[in-house]
C-alpha positions in Angstrom: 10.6 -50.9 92.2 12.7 -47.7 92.1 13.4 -48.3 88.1 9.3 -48.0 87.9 9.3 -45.4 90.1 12.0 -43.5 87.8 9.9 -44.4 85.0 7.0 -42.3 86.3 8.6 -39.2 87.0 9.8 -39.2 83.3 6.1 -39.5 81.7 5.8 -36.0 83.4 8.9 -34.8 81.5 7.9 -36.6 77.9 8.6 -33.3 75.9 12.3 -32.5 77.7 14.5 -34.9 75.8 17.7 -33.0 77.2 17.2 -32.0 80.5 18.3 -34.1 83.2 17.3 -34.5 87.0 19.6 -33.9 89.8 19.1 -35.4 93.0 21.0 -34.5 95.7 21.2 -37.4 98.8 21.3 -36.9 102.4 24.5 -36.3 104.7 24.9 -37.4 108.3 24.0 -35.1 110.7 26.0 -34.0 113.8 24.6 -32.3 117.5 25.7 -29.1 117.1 29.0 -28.5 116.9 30.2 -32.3 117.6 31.5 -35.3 116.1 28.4 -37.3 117.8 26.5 -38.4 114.5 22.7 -38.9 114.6 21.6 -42.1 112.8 21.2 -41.2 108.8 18.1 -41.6 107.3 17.8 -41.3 103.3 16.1 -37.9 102.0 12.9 -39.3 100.8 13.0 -38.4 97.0 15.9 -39.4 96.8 15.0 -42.7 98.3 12.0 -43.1 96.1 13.9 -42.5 92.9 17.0 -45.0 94.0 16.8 -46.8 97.0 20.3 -45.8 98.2 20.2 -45.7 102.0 23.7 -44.1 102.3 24.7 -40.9 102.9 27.0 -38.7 100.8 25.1 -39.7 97.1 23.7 -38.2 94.4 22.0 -39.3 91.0 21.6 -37.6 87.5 18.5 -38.9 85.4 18.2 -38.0 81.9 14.9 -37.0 80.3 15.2 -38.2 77.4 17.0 -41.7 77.5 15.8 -42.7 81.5 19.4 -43.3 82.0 20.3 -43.0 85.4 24.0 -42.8 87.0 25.0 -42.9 90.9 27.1 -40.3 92.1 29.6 -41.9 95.1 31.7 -40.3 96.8 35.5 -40.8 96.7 36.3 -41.9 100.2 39.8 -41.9 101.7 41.7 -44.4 103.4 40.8 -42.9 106.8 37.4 -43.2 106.0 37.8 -46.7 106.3 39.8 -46.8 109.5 37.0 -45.1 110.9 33.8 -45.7 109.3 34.4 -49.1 107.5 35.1 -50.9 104.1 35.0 -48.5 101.4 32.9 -50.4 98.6 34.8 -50.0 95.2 31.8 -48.6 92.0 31.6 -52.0 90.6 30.0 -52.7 94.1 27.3 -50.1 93.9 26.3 -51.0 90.3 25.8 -54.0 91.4 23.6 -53.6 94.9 21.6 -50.7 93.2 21.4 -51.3 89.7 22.3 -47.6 88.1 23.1 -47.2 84.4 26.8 -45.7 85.4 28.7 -45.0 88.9 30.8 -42.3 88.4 32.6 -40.5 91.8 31.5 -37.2 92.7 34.9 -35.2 91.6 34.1 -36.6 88.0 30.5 -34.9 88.6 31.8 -31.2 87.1 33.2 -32.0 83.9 30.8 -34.9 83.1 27.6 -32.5 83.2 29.8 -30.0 81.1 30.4 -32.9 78.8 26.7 -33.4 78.7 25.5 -30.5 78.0 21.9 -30.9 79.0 18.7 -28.3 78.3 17.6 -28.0 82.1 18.7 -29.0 85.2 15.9 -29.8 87.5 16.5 -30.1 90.9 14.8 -30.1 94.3 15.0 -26.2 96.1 17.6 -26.3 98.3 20.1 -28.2 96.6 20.6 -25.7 93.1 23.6 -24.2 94.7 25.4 -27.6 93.6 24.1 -27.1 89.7 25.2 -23.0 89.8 28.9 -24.2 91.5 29.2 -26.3 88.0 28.6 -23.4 86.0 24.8 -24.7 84.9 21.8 -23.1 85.6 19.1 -24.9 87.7 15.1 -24.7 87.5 13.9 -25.7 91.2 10.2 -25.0 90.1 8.7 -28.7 88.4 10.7 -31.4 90.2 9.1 -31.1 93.5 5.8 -30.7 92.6 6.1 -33.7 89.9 7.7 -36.0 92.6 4.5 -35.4 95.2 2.6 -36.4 92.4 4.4 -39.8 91.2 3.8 -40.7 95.3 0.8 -40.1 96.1 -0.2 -43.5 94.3 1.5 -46.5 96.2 3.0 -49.5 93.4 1.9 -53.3 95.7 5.7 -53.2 96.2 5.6 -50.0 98.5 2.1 -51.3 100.1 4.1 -54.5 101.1 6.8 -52.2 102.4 4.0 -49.9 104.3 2.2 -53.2 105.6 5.6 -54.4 107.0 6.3 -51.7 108.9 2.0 -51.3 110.2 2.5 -55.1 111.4 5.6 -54.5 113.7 3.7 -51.4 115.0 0.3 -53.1 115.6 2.5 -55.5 117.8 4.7 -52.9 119.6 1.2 -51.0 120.5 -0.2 -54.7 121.9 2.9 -54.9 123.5 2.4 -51.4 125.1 -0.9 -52.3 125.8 -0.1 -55.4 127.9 2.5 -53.7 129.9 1.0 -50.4 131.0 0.2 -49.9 134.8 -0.1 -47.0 137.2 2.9 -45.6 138.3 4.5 -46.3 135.1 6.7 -43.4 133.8 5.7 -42.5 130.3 9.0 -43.3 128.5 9.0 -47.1 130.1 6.0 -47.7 127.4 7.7 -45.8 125.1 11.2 -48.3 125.9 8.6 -51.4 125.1 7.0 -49.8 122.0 10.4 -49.3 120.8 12.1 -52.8 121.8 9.6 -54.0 119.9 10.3 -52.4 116.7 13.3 -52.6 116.6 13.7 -56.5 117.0 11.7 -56.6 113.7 14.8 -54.9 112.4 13.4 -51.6 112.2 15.3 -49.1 113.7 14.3 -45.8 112.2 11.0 -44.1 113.7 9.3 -42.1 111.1 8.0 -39.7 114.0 9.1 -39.3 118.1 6.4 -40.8 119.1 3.7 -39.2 121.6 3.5 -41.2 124.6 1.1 -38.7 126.9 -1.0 -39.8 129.7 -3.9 -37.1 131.7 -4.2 -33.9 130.9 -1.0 -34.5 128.2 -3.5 -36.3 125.9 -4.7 -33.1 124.9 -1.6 -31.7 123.4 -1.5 -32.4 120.0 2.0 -33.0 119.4 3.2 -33.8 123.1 6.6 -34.4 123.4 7.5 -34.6 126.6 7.9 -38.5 128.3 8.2 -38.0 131.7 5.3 -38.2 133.3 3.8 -40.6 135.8 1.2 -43.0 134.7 -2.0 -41.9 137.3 -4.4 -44.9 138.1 -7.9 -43.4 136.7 -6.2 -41.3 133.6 -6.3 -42.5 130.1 -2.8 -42.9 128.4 -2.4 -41.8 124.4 0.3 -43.8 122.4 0.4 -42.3 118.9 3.5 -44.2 117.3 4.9 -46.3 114.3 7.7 -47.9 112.8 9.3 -47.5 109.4 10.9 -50.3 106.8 12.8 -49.3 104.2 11.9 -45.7 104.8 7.7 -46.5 104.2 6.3 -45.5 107.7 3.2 -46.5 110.0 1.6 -44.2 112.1 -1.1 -45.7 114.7 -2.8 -43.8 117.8 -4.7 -45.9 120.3 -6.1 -44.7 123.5 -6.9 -46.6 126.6 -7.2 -46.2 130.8 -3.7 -46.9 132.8 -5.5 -49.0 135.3 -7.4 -51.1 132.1 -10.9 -50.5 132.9 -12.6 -47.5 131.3 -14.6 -45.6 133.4 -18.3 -44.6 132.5 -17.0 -41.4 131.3 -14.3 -42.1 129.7 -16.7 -44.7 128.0 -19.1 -42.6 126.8 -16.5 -40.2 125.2 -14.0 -43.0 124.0 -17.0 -44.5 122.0 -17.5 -40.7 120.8 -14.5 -41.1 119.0 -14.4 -44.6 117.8 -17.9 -43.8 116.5 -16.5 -40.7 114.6 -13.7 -43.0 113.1 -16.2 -45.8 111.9 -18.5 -43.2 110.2 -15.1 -42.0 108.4 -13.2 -45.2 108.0 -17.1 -46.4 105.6 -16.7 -43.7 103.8 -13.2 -44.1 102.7 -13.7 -45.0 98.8 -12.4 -43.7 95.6 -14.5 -40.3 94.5 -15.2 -39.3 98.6 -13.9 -36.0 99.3 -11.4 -35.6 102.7 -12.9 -32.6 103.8 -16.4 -34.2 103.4 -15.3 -37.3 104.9 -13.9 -35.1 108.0 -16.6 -33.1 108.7 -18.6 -37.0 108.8 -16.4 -37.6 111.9 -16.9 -33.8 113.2 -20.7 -34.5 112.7 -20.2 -37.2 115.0 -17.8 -36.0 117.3 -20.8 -32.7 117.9 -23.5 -35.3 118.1 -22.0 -37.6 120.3 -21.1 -34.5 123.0 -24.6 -33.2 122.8 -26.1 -36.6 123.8 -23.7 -36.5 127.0 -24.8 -33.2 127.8 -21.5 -31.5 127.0 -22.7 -29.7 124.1 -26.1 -27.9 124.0 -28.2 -27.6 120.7 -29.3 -29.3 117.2 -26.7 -30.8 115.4 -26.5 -28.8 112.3 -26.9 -25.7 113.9 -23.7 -27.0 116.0 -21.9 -27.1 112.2 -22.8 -24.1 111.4 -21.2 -22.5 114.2 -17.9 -24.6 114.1 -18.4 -25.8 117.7 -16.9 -29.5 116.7 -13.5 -27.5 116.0 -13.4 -26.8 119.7 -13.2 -30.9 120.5 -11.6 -32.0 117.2 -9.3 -28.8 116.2 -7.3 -31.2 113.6 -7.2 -32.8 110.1 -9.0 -36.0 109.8 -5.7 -37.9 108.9 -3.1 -37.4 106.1 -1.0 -39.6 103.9 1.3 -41.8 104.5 4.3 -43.8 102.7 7.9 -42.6 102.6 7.2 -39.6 105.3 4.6 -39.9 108.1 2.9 -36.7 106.6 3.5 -37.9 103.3 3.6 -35.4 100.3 0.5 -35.0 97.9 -2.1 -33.9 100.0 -2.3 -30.9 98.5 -1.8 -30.4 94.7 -0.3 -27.0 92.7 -3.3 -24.9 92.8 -5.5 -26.2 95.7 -6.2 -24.2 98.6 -6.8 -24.5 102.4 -9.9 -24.3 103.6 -10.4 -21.1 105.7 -12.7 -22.8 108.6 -12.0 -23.9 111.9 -11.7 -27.5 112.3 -10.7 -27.6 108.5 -8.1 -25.4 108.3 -5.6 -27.8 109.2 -6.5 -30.6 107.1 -3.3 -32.0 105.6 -4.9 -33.3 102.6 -7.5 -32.0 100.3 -8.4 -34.7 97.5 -10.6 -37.2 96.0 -9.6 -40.3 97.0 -7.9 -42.3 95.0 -7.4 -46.2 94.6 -3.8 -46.3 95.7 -3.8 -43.8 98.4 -2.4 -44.7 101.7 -3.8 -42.6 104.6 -4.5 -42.5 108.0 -7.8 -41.9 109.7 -7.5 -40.3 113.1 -10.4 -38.2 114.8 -10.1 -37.3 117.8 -11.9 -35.8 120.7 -10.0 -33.3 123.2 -10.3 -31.0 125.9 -8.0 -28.3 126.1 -8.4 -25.1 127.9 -6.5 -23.0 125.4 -9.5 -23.6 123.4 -12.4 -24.0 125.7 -12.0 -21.0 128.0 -11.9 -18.3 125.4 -15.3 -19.9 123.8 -16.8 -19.9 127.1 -16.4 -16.4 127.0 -17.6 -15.6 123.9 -21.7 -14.8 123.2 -21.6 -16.4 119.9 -20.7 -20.0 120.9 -20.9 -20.1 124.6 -25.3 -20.7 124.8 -24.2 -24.3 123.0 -21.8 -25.0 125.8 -21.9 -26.5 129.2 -19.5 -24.6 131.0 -19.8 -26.4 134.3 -19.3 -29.9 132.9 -16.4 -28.9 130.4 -14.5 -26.8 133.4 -14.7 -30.4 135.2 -13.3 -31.6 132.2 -10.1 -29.2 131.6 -7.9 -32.0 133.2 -9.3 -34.7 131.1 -6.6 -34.7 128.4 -8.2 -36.2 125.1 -8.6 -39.2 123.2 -7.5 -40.2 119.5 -7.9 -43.6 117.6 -5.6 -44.0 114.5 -5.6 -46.5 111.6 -3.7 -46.8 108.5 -5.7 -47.7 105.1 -5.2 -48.1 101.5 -7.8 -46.9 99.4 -8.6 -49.5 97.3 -11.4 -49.9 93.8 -14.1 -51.1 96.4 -13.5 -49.5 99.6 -10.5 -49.7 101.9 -8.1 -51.7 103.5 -6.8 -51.4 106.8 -3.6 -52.2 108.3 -4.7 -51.4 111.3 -5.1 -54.4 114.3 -4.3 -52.6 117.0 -7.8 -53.3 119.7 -9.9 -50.5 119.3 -13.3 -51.5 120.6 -13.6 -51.2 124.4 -14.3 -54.4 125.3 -11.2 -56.0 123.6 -9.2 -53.3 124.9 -10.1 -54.1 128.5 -9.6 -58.5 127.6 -6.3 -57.5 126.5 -5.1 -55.1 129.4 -6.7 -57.8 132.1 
């Protein structure tokens, strides 16, 4: 897989038959200044381009000839007291496959030896190319890597649908075990004893575990909140295999019955996701395909009374960016928000609601994405636009000041665009009725 992947960065490259790539691999990390070690996680490139899951690598691939050699590092005896067996390079040529293993002190004099054009590297790493006396060009590689992984080979969509099945069952799992009173970080304790019994101990994210009015942050992080009977409860969390990640949201009541409120706007939102999820297809636009689910969102909260007004006029005036102030999804595959979304030259889109799309493109057959609308009320928002003339006439204040505690709800799948549609990975319960059989 990574040999094809390496193959695919060079067709980018066909006219630079002596410049070479440098990659530079990921180190362990430390808290602060101590000897505790967080767990290491490849640098995705780098990971993309090898498959080496250890730290302390590098690789050098030629332009010209594809050949690709394994920088190791030359560890010490102590190294193995401490850390364990210290694999000799006839080892790593034969677990990952490069051209040549060579160990990093050799590094210096071999690139001097070669000689080559350019130097590409990634920025941040060209400080290693200057201290060997060669002169890097940081502005193609990253750029040319965004693009090479933006289309997923059927081996990295296995990958991806390994880790979205041990996440659909964690989320089940979570499902099933909820109850008021619960502290948040219990479910998030289940959600992660079930990942990691599939053998997948990296999260590609923290996780968001938020119940009441902590729905409504975005990117909630803290987990220490008590479930409250009557609340909703927001699990937006995944798993990640061999560094390819899932990310799923699913929202549901702690006591497992929704009430009629909670109804109305919970189908809101799963409305606003099936009107985007049958329009995910190769030549549909993202921000076309979000403003689908912001149509929705609008028309949905003007049928409940929350909004006032005709739909288009609601559009026009951005009002939806008040309930859905987010990007429709993003992509997905070696980093949660996975690179690609938006190519050398494309801009943001200077509009509420759209301004934080993570992706702007055409979809693609290949694509991996996920689709996540979602429907919030937060007062950070709201209270300004109550007090503003130009928006305020197409809102119900009285209902939406009931509603500042409400915290929010977001429903998240993971698809692949494919020729005829999509495919999703997704099978989590999302429709209210089979959310409630499940919870009891």
């Amino acid at each position: 897989m990574h040999h094809e992947h390496r193959k695919k960065l060079l067709t980018l490259f066909q006219d630079e038959k002596e410049s070479i790539f440098f990659l530079k691999g990921g180190t362990v990390s430390h808290r602060y200044d101590t000897d505790f070690e967080y767990p290491f996680r490849q640098e995705s490139n780098f990971l993309y381009l090898t498959g080496v899951e250890e730290p302390d690598m590098s690789a050098v691939i030629h332009a010209g000839t594809g050949e690709y050699t394994l920088v190791i590092p030359r560890r010490s005896a102590q190294y193995a007291v401490w850390m364990g067996v210290v694999l000799p390079a006839e080892q790593y040529q034969e677990r990952y496959g490069p051209d040549r293993v060579i160990y990093d002190d050799e590094l210096p004099d071999w690139l001097k030896k070669l000689g080559p054009e350019t130097v590409h590297c990634l920025p941040g790493t060209e400080g290693d190319i200057r201290q060997f006396g060669l002169s890097p060009e940081t502005g193609h590689l990253k750029d040319a890597l965004a693009w090479c992984r933006v289309l997923k080979t059927d081996e990295e969509i296995a990958f991806l649908k390994t880790a979205a099945a041990a996440a659909n069952q964690a989320h089940l799992e979570v499902m099933q075990a909820v109850y008021p009173g619960a502290f948040e970080y219990e479910m998030k304790s289940v959600f992660d004893y079930h990942t990691i019994r599939h053998g997948q101990i990296h999260a590609p994210y923290s996780g968001i575990f938020a119940s009441g009015p902590g729905s409504a942050i975005l990117h909630h992080t803290g987990k220490h909140r008590r479930l409250g009977d009557g609340e909703l409860f927001l699990v937006d969390a995944g798993s990640e295999y061999h560094g390819y990640a899932s990310d799923i949201t699913r929202t549901y009541p702690v006591n497992g019955r929704f009430t009629p409120l909670q109804a109305d706007l919970y189908d809101i939102v799963l409305d606003a996701q099936t009107t985007a999820l049958n329009l995910i297809r190769p030549g549909n636009k993202m921000e076309d395909v979000h403003l689908a689910a912001a149509r929705a969102i609008v028309t949905g909260l003007r049928d409940t009374g929350l909004v006032k007004g005709a739909t288009d006029e609601l559009m026009e005036k951005n009002v939806f960016a008040l309930f859905f102030p987010h990007g429709l999804g993003h992509f997905l595959g070696l980093d949660t928000h996975d690179v690609g979304g938006y190519p050398k030259g494309t801009e943001k889109i200077d509009r509420p609601g759209l301004r934080f799309l993570r992706a702007r493109r055409i979809f693609e057959a290949g694509m991996v994405l996920t689709i996540e609308p979602g429907l919030y009320f937060i007062p950070a928002l709201l209270e300004p636009a109550l007090g503003d003339k130009n928006v305020s006439g197409y809102l119900n204040a009285k209902r939406l000041r009931e509603l500042f505690d409400f915290g929010g709800i977001r429903i998240e799948d993971n698809v692949i665009v494919r020729e005829d549609g999509h495919e999703n990975l997704t099978t989590v319960p999302k429709i209210r009725q089979e959310i409630e059989l499940v919870m009891g």
